[in-house]
MDTraj code that builds the backbone (N, CA, C; nanometers):
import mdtraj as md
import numpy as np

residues = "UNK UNK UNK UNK UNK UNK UNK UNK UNK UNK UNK UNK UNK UNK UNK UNK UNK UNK UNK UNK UNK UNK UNK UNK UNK UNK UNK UNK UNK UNK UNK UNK UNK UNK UNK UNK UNK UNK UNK UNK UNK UNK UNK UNK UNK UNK UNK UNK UNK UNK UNK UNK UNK UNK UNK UNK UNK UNK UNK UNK UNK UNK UNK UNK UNK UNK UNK UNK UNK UNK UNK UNK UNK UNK UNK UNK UNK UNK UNK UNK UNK UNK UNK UNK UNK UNK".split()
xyz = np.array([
    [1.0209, 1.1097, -0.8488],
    [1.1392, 1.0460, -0.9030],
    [1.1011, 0.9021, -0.9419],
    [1.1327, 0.8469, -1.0394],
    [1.1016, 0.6851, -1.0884],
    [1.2114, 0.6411, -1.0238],
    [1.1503, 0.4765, -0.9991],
    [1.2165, 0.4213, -0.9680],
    [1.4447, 0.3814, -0.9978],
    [1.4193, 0.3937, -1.1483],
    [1.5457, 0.3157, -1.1917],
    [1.6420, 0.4852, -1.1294],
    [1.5860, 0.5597, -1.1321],
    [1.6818, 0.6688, -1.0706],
    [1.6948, 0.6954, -0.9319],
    [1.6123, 0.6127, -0.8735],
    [1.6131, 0.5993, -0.7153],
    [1.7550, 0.4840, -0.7399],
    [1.7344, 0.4051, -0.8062],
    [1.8235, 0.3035, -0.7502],
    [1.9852, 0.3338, -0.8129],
    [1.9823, 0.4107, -0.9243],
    [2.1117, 0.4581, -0.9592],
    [2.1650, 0.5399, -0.8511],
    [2.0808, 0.6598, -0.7898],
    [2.1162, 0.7442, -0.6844],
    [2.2229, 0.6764, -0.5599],
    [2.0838, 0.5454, -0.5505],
    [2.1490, 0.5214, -0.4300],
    [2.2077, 0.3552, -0.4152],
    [2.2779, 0.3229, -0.4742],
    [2.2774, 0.1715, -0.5301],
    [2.3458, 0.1122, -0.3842],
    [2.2665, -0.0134, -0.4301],
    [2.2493, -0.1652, -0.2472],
    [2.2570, -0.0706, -0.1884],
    [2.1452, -0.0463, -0.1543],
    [2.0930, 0.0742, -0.0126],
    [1.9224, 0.0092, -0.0234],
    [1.8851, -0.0006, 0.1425],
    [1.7519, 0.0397, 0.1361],
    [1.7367, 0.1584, 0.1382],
    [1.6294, 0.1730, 0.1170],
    [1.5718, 0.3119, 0.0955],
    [1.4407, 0.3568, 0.0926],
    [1.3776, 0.4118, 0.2186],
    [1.2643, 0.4511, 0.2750],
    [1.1963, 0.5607, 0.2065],
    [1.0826, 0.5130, 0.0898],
    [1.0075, 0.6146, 0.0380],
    [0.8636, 0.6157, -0.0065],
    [0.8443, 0.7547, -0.0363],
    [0.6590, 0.8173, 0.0116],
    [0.6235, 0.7997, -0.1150],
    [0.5124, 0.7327, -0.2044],
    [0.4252, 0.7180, -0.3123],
    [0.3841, 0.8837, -0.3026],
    [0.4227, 0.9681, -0.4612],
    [0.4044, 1.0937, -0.4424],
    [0.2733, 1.0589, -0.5910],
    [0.2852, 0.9350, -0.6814],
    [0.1552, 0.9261, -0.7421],
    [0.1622, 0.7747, -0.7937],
    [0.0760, 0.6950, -0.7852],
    [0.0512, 0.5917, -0.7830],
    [-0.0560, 0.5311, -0.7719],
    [-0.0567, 0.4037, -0.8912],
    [-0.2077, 0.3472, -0.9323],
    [-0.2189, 0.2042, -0.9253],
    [-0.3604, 0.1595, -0.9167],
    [-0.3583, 0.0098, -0.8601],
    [-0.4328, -0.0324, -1.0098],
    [-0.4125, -0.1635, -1.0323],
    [-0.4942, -0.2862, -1.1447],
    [-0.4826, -0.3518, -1.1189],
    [-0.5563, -0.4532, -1.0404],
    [-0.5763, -0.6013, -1.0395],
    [-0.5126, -0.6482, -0.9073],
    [-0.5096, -0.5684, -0.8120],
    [-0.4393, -0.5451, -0.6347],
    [-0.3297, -0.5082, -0.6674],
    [-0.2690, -0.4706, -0.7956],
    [-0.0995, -0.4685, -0.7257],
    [-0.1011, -0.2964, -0.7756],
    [-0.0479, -0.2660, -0.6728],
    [-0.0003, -0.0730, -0.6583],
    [0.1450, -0.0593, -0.7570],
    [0.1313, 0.0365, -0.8563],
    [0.2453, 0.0391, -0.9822],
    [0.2535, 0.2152, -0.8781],
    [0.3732, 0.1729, -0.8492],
    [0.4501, 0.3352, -0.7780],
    [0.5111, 0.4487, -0.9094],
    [0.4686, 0.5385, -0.9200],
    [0.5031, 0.6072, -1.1160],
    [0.5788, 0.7046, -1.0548],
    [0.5753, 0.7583, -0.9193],
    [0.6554, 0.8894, -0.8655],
    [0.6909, 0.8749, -0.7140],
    [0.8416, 0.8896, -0.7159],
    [0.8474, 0.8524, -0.5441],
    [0.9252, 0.9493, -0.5251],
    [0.9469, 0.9946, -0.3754],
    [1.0118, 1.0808, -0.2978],
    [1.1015, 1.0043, -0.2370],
    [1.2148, 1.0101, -0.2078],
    [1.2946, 0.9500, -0.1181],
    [1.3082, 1.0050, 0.0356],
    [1.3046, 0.9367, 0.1323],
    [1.2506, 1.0193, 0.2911],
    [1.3992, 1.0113, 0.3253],
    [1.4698, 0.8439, 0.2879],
    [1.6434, 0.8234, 0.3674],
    [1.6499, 0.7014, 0.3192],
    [1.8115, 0.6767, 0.3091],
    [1.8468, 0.5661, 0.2833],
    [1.8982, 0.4801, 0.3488],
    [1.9442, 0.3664, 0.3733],
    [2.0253, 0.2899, 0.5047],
    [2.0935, 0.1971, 0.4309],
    [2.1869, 0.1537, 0.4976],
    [2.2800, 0.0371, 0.5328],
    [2.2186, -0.0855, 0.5774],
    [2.1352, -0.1086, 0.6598],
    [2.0579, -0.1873, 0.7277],
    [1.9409, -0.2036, 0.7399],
    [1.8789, -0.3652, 0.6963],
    [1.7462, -0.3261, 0.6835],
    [1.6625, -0.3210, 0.8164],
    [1.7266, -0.3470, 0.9352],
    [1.6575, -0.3165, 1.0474],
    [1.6284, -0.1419, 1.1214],
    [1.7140, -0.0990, 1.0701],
    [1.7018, 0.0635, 1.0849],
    [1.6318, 0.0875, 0.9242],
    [1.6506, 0.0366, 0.8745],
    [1.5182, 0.1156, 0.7655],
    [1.3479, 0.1144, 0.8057],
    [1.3331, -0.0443, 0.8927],
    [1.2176, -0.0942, 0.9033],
    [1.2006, 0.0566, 1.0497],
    [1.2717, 0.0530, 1.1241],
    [1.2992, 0.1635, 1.2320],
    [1.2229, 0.2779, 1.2363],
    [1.2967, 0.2954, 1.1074],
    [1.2687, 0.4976, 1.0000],
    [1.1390, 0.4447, 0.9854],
    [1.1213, 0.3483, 0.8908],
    [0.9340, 0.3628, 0.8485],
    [0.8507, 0.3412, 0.9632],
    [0.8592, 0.2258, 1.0953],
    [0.7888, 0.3051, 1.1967],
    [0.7537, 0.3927, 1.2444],
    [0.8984, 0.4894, 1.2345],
    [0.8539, 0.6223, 1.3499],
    [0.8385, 0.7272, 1.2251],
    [0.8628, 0.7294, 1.1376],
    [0.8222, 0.8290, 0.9990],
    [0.6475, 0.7741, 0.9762],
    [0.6194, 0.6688, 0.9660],
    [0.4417, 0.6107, 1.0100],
    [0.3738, 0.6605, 1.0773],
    [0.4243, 0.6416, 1.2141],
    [0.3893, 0.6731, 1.3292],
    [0.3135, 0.8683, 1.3187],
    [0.4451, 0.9307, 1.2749],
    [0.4387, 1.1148, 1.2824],
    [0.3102, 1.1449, 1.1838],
    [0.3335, 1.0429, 1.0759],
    [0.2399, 1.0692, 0.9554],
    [0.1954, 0.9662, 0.9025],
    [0.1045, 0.8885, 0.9232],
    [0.0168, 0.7575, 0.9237],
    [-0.0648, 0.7762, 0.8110],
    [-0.1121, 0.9110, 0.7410],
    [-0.1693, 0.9047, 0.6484],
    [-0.0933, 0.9025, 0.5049],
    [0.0242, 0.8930, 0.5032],
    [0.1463, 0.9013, 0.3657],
    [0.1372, 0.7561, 0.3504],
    [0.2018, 0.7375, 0.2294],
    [0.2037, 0.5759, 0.1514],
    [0.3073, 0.5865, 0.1531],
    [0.3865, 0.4603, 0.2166],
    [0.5104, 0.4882, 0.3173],
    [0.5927, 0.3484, 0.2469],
    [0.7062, 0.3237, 0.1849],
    [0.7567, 0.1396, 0.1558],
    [0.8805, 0.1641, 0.1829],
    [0.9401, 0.0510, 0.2327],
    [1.0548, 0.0115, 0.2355],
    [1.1555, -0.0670, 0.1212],
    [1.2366, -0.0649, 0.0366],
    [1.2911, -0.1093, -0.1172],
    [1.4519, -0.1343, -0.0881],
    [1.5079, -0.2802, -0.1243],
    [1.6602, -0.2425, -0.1679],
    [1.6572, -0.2056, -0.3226],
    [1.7320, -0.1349, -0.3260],
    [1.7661, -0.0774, -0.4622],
    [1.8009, -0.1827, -0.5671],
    [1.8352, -0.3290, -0.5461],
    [1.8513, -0.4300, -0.6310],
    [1.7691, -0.4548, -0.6943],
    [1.6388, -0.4353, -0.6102],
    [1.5460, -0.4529, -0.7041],
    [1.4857, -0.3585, -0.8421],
    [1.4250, -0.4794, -0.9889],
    [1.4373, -0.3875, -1.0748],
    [1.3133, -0.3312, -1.0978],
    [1.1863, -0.3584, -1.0193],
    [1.0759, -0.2996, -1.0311],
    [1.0116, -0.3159, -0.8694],
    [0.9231, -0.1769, -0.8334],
    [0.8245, -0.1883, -0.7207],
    [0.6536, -0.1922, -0.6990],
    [0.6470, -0.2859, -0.7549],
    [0.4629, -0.3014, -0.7272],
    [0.4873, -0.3587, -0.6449],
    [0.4021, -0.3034, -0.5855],
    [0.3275, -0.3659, -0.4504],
    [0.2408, -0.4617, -0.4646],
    [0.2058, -0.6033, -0.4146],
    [0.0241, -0.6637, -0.4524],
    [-0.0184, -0.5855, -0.2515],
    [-0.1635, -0.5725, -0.3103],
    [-0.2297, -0.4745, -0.2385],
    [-0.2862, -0.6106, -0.1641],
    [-0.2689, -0.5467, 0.0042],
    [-0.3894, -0.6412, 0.1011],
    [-0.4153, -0.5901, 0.2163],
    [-0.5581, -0.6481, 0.1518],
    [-0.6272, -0.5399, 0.2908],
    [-0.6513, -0.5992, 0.4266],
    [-0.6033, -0.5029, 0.5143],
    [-0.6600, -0.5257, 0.6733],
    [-0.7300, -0.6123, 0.7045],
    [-0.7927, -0.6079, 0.7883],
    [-0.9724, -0.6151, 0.8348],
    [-0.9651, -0.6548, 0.9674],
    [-0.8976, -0.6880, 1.0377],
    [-0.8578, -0.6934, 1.2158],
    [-0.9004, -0.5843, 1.2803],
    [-0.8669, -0.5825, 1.3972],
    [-0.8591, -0.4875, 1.4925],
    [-0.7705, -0.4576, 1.5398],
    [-0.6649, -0.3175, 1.5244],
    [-0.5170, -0.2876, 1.5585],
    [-0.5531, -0.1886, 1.6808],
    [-0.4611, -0.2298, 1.7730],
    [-0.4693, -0.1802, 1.8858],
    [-0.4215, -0.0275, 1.8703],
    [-0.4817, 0.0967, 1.9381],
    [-0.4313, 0.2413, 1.9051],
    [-0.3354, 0.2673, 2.0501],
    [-0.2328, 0.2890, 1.9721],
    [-0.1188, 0.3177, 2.1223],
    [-0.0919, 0.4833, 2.1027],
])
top = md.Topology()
chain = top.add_chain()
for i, resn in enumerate(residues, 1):
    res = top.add_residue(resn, chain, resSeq=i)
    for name in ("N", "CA", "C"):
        top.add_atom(name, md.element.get_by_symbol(name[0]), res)
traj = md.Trajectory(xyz[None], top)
């Protein structure tokens, strides 16, 4: 699903969703197809959902979006720490 129909769907909503195809130029990630996982009211239960939806499946490309917004690139940055495995 593109974006501008994510946000008609679900307008001032966050909304927790999976990169189903998506490409990077110059660090920033251009999202071309998204899935929607859920939407919220609140952005502290959205941040919630993408923890424990992370957590089950850590290998999915996972973002958090209010729908106000009129485009989603990402700029890309990488790690390089040491994250503790719980």
């Amino acid at each position: 699903m593109k974006w501008e129909d994510i946000a008609e769907l679900h307008p001032s909503r966050f909304v927790l969703v999976e990169a189903i195809k998506a490409s990077s130029n110059n660090r920033v990630r251009n999202l071309e197809d998204m899935a929607v996982i859920q939407d919220y009211d609140d952005p502290q239960e959205a941040w919630s959902g993408y923890k424990q939806f992370h957590k089950l499946y850590p290998s999915r490309e996972l973002y958090v979006f209010h729908t106000s917004r009129t485009d989603v690139e990402v700029v890309e940055e990488f790690f390089s720490g040491v994250r503790q495995h719980t």
